[in-house]
TORROKOL-788302 format. One record per atom (N, C-alpha, C): residue number from 1; chain; atom name; x, y negated, z. Coordinates in nm, 4 decimals, decimal comma. Example, Ala and Ser with C-alpha at 12.3 -4.5 7.8 and 13.67 -1.06 7.14 Angstrom:
TORROKOL-788302
{k = 1&c = A&a = N&u = 1,3190&v = 0,5690&w = 0,7800} .
{k = 1&c = A&a = CA&u = 1,2300&v = 0,4500&w = 0,7800} .
{k = 1&c = A&a = C&u = 1,3200&v = 0,3300&w = 0,7800} .
{k = 2&c = A&a = N&u = 1,2850&v = 0,2250&w = 0,7080} .
{k = 2&c = A&a = CA&u = 1,3670&v = 0,1060&w = 0,7140} .
{k = 2&c = A&a = C&u = 1,2900&v = -0,0030&w = 0,7870} .
end
This chain:
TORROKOL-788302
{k = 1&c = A&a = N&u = 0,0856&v = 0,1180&w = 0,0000} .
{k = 1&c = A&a = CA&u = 0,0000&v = 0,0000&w = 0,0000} .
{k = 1&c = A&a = C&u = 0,0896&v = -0,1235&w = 0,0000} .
{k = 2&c = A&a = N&u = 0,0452&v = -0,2531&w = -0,1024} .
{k = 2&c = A&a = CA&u = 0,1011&v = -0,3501&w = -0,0752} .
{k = 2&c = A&a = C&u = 0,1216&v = -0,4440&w = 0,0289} .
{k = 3&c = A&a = N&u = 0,2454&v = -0,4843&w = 0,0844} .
{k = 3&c = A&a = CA&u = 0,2525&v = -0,5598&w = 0,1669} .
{k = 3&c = A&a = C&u = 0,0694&v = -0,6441&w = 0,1752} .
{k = 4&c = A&a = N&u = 0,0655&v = -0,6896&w = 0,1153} .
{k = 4&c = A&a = CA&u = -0,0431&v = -0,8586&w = 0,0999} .
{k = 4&c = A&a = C&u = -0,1887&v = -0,7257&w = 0,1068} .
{k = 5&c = A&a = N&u = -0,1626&v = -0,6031&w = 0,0577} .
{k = 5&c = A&a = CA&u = -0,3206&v = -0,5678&w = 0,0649} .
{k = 5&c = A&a = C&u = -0,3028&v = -0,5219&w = 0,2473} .
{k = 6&c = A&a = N&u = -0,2072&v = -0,5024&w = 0,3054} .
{k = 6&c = A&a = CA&u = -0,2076&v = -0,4470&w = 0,4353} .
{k = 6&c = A&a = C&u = -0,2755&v = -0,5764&w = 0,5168} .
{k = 7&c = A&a = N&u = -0,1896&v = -0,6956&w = 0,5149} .
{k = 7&c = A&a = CA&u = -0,2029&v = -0,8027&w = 0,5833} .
{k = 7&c = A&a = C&u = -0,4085&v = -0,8553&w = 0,5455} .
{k = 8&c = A&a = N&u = -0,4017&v = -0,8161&w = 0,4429} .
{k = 8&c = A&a = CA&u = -0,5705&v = -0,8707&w = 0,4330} .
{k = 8&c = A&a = C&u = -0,6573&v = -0,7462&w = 0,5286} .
{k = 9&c = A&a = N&u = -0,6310&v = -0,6386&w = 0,5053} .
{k = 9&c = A&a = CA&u = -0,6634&v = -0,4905&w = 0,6411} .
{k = 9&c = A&a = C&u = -0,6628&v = -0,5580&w = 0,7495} .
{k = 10&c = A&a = N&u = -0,5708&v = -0,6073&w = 0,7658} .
{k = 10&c = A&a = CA&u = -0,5404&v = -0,6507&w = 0,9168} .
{k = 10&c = A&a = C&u = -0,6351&v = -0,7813&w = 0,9221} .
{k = 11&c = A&a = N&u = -0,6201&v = -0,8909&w = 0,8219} .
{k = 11&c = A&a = CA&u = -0,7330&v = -0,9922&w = 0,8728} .
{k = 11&c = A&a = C&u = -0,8659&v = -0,9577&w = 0,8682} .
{k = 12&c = A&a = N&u = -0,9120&v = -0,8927&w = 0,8064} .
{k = 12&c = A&a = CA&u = -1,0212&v = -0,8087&w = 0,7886} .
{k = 12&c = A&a = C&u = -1,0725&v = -0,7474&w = 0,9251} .
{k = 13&c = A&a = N&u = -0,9845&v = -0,7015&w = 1,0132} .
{k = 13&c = A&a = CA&u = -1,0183&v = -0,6280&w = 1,1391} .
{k = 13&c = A&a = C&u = -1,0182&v = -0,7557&w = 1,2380} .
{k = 14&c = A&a = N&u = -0,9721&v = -0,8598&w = 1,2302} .
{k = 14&c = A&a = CA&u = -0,9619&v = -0,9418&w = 1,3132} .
{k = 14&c = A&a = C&u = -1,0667&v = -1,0478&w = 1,3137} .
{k = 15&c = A&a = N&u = -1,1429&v = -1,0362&w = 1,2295} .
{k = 15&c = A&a = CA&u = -1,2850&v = -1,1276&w = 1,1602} .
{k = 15&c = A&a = C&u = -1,3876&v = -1,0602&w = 1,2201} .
{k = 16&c = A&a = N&u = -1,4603&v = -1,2301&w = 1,2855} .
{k = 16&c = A&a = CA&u = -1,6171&v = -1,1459&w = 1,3628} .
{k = 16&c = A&a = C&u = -1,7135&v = -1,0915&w = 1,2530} .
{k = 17&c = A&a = N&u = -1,7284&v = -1,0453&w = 1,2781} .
{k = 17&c = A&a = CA&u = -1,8956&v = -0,9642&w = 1,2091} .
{k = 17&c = A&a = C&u = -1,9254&v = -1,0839&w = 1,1423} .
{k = 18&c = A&a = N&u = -2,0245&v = -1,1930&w = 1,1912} .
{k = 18&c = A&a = CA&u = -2,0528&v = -1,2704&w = 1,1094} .
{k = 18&c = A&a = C&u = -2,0263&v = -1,3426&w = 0,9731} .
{k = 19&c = A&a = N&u = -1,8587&v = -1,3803&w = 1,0028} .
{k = 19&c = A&a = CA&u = -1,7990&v = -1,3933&w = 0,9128} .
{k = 19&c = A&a = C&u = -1,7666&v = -1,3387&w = 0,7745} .
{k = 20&c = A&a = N&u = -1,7495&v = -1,1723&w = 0,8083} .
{k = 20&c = A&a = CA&u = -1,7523&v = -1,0607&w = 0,6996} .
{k = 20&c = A&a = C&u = -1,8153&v = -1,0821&w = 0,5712} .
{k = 21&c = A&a = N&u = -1,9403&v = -1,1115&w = 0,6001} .
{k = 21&c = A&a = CA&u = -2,0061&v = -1,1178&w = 0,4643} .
{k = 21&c = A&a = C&u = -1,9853&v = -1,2495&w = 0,3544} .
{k = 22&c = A&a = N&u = -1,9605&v = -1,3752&w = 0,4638} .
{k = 22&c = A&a = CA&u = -1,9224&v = -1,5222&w = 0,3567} .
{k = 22&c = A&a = C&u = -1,8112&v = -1,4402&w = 0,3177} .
{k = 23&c = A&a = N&u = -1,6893&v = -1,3614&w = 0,3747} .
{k = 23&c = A&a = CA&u = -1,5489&v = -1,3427&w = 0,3355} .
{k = 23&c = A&a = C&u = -1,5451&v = -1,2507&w = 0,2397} .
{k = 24&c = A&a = N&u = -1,6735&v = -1,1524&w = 0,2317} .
{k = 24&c = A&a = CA&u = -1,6988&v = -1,0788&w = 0,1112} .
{k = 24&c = A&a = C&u = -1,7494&v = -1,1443&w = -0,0323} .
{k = 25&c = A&a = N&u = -1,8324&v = -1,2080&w = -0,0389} .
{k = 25&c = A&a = CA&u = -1,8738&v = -1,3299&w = -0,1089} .
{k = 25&c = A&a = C&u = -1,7950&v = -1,4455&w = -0,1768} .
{k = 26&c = A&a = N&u = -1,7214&v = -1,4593&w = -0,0681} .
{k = 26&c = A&a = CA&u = -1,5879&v = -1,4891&w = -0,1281} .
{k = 26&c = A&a = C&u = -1,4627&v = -1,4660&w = -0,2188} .
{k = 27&c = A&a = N&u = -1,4392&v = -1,3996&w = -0,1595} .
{k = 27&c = A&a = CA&u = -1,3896&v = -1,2604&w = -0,2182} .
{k = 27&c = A&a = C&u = -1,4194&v = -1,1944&w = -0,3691} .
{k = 28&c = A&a = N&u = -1,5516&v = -1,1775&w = -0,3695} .
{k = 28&c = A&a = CA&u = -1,6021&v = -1,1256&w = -0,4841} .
{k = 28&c = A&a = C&u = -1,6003&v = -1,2319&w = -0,5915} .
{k = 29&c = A&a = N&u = -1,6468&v = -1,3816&w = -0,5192} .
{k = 29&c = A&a = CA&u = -1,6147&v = -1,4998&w = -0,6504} .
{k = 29&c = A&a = C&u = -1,5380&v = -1,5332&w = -0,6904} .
{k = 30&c = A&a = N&u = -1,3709&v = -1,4798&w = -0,6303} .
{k = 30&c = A&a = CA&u = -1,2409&v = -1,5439&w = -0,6954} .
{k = 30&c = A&a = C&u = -1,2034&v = -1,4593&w = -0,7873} .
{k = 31&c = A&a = N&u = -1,2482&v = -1,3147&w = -0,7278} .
{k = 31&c = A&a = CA&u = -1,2169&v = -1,1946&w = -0,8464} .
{k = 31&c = A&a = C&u = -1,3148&v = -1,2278&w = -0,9486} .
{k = 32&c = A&a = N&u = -1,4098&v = -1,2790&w = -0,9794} .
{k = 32&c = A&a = CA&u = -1,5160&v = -1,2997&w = -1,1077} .
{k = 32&c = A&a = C&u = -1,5029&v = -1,3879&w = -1,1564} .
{k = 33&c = A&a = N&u = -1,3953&v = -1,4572&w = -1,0924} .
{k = 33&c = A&a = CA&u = -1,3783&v = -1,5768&w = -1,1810} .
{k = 33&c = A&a = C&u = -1,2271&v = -1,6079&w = -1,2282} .
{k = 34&c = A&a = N&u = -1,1843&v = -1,4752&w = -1,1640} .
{k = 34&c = A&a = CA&u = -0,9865&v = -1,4582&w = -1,1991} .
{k = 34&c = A&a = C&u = -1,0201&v = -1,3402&w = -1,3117} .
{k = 35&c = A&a = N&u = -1,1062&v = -1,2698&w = -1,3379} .
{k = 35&c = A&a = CA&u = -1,0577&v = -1,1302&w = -1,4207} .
{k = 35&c = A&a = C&u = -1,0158&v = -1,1690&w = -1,5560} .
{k = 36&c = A&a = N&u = -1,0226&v = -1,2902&w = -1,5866} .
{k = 36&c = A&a = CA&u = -1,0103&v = -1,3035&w = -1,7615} .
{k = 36&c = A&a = C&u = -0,9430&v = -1,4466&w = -1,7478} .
{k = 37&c = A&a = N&u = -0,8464&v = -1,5063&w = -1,6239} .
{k = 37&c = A&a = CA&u = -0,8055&v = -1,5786&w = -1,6161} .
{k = 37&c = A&a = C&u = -0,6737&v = -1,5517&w = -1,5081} .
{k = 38&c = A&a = N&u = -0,5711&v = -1,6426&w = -1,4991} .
{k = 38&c = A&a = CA&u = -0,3975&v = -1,6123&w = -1,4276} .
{k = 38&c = A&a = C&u = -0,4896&v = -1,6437&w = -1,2843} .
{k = 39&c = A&a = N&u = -0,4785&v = -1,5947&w = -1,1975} .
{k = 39&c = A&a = CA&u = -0,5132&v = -1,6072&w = -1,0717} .
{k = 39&c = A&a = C&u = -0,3956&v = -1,7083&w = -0,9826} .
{k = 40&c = A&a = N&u = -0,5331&v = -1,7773&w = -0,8944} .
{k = 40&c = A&a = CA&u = -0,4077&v = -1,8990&w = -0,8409} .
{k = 40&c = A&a = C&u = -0,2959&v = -1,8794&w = -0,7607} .
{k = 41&c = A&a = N&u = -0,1948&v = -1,9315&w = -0,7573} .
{k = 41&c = A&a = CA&u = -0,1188&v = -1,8655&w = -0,6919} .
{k = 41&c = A&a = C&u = -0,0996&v = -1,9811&w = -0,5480} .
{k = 42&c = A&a = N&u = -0,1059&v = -1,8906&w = -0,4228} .
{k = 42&c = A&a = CA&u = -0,1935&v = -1,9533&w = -0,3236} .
{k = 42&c = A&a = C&u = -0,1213&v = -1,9849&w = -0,2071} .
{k = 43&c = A&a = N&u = 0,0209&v = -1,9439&w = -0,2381} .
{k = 43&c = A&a = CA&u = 0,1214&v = -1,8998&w = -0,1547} .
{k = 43&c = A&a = C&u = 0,2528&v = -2,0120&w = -0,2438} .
{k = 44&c = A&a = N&u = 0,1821&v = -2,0789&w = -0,3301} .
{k = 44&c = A&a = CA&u = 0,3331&v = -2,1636&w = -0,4056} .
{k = 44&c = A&a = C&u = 0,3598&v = -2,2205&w = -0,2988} .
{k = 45&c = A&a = N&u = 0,3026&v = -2,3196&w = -0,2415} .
{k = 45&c = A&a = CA&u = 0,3206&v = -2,4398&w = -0,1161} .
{k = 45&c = A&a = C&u = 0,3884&v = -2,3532&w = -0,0185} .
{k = 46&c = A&a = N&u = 0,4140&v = -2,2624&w = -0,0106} .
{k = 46&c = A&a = CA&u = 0,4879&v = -2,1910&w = 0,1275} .
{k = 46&c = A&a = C&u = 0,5953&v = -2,0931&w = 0,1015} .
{k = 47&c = A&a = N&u = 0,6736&v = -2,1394&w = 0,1577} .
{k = 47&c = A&a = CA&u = 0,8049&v = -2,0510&w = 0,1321} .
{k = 47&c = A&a = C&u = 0,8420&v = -2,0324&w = 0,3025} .
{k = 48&c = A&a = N&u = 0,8726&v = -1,8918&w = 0,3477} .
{k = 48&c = A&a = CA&u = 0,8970&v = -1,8498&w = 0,4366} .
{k = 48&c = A&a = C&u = 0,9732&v = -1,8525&w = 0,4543} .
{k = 49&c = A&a = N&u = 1,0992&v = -1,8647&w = 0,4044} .
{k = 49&c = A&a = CA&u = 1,2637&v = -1,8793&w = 0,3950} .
{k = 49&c = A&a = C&u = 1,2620&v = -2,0370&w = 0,4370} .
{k = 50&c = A&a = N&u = 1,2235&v = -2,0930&w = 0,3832} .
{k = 50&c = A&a = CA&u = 1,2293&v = -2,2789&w = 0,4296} .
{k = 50&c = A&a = C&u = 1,1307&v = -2,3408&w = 0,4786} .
{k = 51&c = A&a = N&u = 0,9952&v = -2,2808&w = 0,5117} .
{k = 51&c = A&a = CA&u = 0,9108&v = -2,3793&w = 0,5910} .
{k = 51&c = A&a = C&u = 0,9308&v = -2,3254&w = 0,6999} .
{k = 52&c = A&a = N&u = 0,9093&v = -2,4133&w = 0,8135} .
{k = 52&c = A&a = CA&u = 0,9629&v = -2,3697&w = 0,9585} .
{k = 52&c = A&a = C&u = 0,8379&v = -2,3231&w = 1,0475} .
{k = 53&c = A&a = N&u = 0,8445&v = -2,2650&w = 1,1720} .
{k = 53&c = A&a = CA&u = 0,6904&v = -2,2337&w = 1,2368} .
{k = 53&c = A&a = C&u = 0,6716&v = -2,3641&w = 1,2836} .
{k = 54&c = A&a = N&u = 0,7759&v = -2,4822&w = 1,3369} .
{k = 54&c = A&a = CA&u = 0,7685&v = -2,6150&w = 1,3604} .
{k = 54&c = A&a = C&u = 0,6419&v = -2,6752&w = 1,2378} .
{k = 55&c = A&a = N&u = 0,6907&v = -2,6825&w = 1,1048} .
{k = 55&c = A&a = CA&u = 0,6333&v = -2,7491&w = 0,9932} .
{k = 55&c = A&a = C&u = 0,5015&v = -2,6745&w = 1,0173} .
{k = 56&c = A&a = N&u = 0,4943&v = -2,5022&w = 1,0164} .
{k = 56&c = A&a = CA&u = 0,3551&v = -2,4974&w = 0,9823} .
{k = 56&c = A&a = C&u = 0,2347&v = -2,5129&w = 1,0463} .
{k = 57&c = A&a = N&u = 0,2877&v = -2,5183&w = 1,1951} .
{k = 57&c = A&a = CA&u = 0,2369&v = -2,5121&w = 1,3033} .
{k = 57&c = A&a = C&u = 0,1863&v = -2,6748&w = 1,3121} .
{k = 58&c = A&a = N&u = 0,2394&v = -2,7643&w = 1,2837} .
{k = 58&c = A&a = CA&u = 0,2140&v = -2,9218&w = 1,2528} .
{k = 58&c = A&a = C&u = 0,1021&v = -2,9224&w = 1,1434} .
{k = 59&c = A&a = N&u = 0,1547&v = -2,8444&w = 1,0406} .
{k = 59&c = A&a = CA&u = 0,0109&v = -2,8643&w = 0,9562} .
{k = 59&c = A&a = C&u = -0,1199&v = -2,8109&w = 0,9730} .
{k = 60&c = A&a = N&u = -0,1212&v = -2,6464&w = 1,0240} .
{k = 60&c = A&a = CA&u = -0,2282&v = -2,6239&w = 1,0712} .
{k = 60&c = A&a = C&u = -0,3198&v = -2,7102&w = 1,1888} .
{k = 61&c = A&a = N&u = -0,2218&v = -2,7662&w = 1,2660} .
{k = 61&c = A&a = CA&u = -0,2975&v = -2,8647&w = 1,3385} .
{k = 61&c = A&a = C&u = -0,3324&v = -3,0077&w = 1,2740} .
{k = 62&c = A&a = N&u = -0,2809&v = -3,0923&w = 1,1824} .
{k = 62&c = A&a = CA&u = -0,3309&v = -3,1725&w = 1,0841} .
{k = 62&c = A&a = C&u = -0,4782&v = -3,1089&w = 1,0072} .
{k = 63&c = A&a = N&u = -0,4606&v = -3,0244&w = 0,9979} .
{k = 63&c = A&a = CA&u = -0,6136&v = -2,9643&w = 0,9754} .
{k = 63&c = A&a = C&u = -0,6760&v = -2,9789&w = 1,0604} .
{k = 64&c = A&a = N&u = -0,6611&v = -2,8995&w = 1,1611} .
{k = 64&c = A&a = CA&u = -0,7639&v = -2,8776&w = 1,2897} .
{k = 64&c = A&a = C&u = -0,8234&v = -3,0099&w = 1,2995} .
{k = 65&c = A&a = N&u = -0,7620&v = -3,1273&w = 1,2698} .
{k = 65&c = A&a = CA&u = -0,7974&v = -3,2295&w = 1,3276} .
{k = 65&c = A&a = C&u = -0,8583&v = -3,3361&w = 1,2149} .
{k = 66&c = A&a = N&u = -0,8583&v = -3,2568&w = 1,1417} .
{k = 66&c = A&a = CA&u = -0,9358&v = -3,3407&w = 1,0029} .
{k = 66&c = A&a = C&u = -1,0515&v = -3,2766&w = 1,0075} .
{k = 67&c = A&a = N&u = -1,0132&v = -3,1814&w = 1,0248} .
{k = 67&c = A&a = CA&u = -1,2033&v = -3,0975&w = 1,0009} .
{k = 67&c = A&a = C&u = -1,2740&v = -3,1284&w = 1,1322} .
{k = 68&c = A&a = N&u = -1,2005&v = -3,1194&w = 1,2618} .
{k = 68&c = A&a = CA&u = -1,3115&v = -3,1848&w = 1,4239} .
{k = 68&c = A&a = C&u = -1,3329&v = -3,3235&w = 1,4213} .
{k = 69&c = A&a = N&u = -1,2355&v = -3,3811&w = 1,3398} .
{k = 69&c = A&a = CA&u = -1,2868&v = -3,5306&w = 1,3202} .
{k = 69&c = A&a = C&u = -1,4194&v = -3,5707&w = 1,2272} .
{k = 70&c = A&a = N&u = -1,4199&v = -3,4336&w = 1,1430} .
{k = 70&c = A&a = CA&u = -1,5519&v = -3,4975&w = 1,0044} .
{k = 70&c = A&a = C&u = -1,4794&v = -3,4821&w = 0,8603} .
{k = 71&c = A&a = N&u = -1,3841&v = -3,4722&w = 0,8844} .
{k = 71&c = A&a = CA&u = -1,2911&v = -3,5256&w = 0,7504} .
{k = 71&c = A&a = C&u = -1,2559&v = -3,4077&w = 0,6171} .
{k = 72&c = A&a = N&u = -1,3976&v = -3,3704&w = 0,5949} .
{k = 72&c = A&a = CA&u = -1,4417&v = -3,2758&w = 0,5413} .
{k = 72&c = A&a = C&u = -1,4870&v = -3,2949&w = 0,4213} .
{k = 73&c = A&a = N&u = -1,5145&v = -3,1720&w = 0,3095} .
{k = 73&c = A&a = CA&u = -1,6119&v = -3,2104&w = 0,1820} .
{k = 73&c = A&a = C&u = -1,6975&v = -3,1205&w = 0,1904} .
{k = 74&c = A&a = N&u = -1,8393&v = -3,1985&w = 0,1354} .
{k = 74&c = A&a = CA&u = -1,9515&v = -3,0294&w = 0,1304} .
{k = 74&c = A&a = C&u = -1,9185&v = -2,9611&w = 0,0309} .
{k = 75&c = A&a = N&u = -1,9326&v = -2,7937&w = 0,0805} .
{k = 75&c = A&a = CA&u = -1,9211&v = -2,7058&w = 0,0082} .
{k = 75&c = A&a = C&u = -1,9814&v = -2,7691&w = -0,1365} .
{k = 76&c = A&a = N&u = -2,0915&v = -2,7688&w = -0,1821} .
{k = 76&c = A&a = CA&u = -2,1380&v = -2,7991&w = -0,2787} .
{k = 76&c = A&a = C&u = -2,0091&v = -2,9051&w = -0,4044} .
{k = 77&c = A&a = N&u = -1,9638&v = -2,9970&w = -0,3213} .
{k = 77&c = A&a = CA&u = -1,8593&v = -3,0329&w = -0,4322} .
{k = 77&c = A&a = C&u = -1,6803&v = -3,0059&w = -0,4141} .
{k = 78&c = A&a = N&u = -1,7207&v = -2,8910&w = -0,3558} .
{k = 78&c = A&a = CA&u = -1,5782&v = -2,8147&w = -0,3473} .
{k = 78&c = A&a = C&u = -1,5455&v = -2,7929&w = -0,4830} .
{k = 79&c = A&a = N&u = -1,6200&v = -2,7601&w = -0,5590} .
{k = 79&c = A&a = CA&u = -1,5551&v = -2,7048&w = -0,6616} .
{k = 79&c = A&a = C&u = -1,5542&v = -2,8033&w = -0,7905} .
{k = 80&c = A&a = N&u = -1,6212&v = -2,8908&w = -0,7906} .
{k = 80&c = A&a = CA&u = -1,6514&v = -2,9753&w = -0,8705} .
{k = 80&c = A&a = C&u = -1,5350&v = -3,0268&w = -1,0166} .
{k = 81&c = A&a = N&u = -1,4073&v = -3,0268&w = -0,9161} .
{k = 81&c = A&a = CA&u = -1,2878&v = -3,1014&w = -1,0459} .
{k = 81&c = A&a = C&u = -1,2344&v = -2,9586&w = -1,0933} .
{k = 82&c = A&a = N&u = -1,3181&v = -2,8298&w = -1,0624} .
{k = 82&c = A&a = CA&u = -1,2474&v = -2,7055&w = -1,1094} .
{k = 82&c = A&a = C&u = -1,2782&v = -2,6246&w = -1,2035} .
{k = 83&c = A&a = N&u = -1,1714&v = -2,6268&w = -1,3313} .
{k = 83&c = A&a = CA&u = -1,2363&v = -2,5678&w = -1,4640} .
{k = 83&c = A&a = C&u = -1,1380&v = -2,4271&w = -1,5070} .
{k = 84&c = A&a = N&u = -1,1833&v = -2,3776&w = -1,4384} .
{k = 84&c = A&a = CA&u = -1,1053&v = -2,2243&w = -1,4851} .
{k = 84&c = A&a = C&u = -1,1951&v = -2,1491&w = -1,6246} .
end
């Protein structure tokens, strides 16, 4: 098994119930909309060799704090500037 299919096993077990099904749904729309197109590559922005747990650990919390502040987009025009 591939490294990346193990690590999704593992997030997979670590996801409440609830969650499961948006993450299936999910899931199912990137594959239906990658099969006849280069799939994104999602992991460019991160290099494990040079980003630090300092750096990532700073950004995940720059998130945290954009999304408890509001600083959000509705789903609905998430996808909007995206033409695959």
């Amino acid at each position: 098994m591939s490294p990346i299919k193990q690590r999704l096993l593992e997030a997979i077990e670590r996801t409440p119930e609830p969650l499961l099904e948006q993450t299936l749904a999910f899931l199912e729309f990137l594959t239906s909309r990658t099969q006849f197109a280069i799939a994104p590559d999602f992991d460019s922005d991160f290099d494990s060799d040079n980003d630090s747990n300092d750096q990532i650990l700073a950004d995940l919390k720059a998130s945290l704090h954009q999304a408890s502040s509001g600083q959000t987009f509705p789903i609905s025009e998430l996808w909007d500037d995206i033409n695959v």
